[in-house]
C-alpha angles and dihedrals in degrees: 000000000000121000121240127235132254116222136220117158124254116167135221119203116286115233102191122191126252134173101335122120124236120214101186098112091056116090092335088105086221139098121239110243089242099186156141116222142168136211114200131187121196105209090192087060086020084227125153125203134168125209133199141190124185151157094241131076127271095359089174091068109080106002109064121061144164159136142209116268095003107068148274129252151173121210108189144139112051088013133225097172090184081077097072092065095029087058089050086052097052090047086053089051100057099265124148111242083244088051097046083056096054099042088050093058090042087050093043100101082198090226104186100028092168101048096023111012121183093222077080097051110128118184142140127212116198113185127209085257089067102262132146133190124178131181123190104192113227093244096056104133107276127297088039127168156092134230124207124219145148110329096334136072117197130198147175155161130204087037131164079236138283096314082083095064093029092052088041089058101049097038074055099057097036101045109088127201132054117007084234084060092048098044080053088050096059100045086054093051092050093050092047079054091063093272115195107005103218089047155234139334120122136021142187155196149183133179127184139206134164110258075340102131126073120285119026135314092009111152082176110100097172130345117178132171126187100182098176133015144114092253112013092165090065098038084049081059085057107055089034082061093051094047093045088054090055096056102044081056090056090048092047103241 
C-alpha cells in the first residue's frame, strides 16, 4: 500500500485572469470545471486532504487526486484531468512540486487552443516533504486565483472575486479539530464569499494516511463525494460529522 504525503506550503507565482475571454464553453461540448477548491496538512497526524466545491456534477470525479507518500492534487478550470496522475508520476520520479508544474505545461500539446486551451489550465500539486506548487493560467475563466498560506493552498476559477481564496485560507488556518473539519471550514467560508458564480451542485473531499483509514492496509482516511445535490457544502458537513463521530467512537471518546 502506498504511503501518503506530508504538506508545508511553497508558492509558485500566481497568474491570475484578467480580461481574456475564454471561449471553452463554447463547442467544446464541456463544461469548464469552473471551482474552488483546498488542499490542508495536519502536521500533528501528519494527514493531507483536499476538498472541492463546483457547479458542475460529480466534481470529485476528475479533479482531486492523491496517494500516500507521493503527494495530493486538484486539476481544475480549463481541465486537463490527465494532470492529476501525471502529477503523482512525476512525485514518484523525484520532481519538486514547483518542477512537476512546470514539466506538465512543457509536456500539454495544447491540442484544442481555441475550445480548451492550456493557457486556462488551474491545478495544485502537494509532495510527501510538505511542498506545494500552484499555477492559475492567465485564460482561467474569470476570477480566477489561488492564495498560498500555512499548510493549505486554495484555488479557484469562476469566482465572485479574491475574497473566496482569501477567506478559504484563513477559515483553514482558524478552525481547529480534525483536518476533515478544517478542509469543511474553508469551503464554507469560500461559498459565504460569493464562491462559483454560477453555484452550487456537487463537493468533495479526500484525506490520506498512511495505513490511516478503517480495516487494514487503508490509506483512505476519508473519502466523500456529494454529486448532486442543492446544497452539496452543507450536506458534505453532514457526512464529514458522521465520519468524525465515528471516529471519535473508534478512538473511544
Amino acid at each position: 500500500m502506498k504511503r501518503f504525503l506530508r504538506i508545508v506550503t511553497v508558492a509558485l507565482g500566481v497568474a491570475t485572469s484578467g480580461s481574456l475571454p475564454v471561449v471553452a464553453q463554447e463547442g467544446s461540448g464541456w463544461p469548464p470545471v469552473g471551482t474552488f477548491s483546498i488542499v490542508g496538512y495536519d502536521p500533528d497526524t501528519g494527514e493531507v486532504g483536499v476538498a472541492v466545491q463546483s457547479r458542475v456534477f460529480s466534481v470529485g470525479n476528475g479533479v482531486i487526486w492523491g496517494e500516500a507518500g507521493v503527494g495530493v492534487v486538484a486539476t481544475q478550470a480549463i481541465v486537463d484531468v490527465s494532470y492529476g496522475p501525471q502529477a503523482l508520476a512525476l512525485l514518484r520520479e523525484g520532481y519538486t512540486p514547483a518542477d512537476a508544474v512546470r514539466e506538465i505545461l512543457a509536456r500539454d500539446p495544447d491540442p484544442d487552443p481555441e475550445r480548451w486551451t492550456k493557457q486556462g489550465r488551474q491545478f495544485s500539486i502537494m509532495n510527501a516533504r510538505g511542498e506545494v506548487a500552484t499555477h492559475t493560467g492567465p485564460r482561467a475563466s474569470d476570477w480566477a486565483g489561488h492564495r498560498i498560506g500555512e499548510h493549505c493552498s486554495a484555488q479557484g476559477n469562476i469566482l465572485a472575486g479574491p475574497a473566496v481564496v482569501d477567506d478559504m485560507v484563513m477559515a483553514f488556518e482558524s478552525t481547529e479539530g480534525h483536518l476533515s473539519l478544517r478542509l469543511q471550514a474553508a469551503l464554507e467560508a469560500g461559498q459565504a464569499a460569493g464562491g462559483d458564480t454560477r453555484g452550487m451542485q456537487s463537493a468533495a473531499m479526500l484525506i490520506v494516511q498512511e495505513d490511516g483509514g478503517v480495516w487494514l492496509n487503508n490509506d483512505v482516511v476519508l473519502r466523500l463525494q456529494v454529486d448532486d445535490h442543492e446544497e452539496p457544502i452543507a450536506e458534505l458537513r453532514r457526512l464529514v460529522e458522521i465520519a468524525a463521530e465515528r471516529r471519535d467512537r473508534r478512538r473511544g471518546r
